[in-house]
C-alpha positions, 0 to 999 in steps of 0.5 A, a space after each residue: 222106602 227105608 226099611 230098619 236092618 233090625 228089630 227096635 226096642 219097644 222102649 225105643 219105639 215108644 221114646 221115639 213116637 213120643 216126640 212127634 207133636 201136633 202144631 195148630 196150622 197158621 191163622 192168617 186173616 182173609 176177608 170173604 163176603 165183607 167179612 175178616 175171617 181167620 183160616 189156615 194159610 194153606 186154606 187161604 186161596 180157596 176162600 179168596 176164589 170161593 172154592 171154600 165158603 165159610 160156615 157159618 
């Protein structure tokens, strides 16, 4: 693991830290039970094995 040779600004801490962003996942369609629900991708093979059912 990466460990810093020196300590870091708070200003450089909080600089850095406000870079990261939160992206929504991708949507894709997948249709369950005759329905066209939108799920994230990563999600999509569960639903089509029926490993995930869909709330309703």
């Amino acid at each position: 693991m990466a460990v810093p040779k020196r300590k870091m600004s708070r200003s450089n801490t909080r600089h850095r830290r406000a870079q990261w962003k939160a992206s929504t996942p991708a949507l894709v369609p997948v249709t369950v039970d005759g329905r066209t629900l939108l799920v994230p991708q990563h999600l999509r093979r569960a639903y089509e094995r029926g490993l995930l059912r869909p709330e309703d």
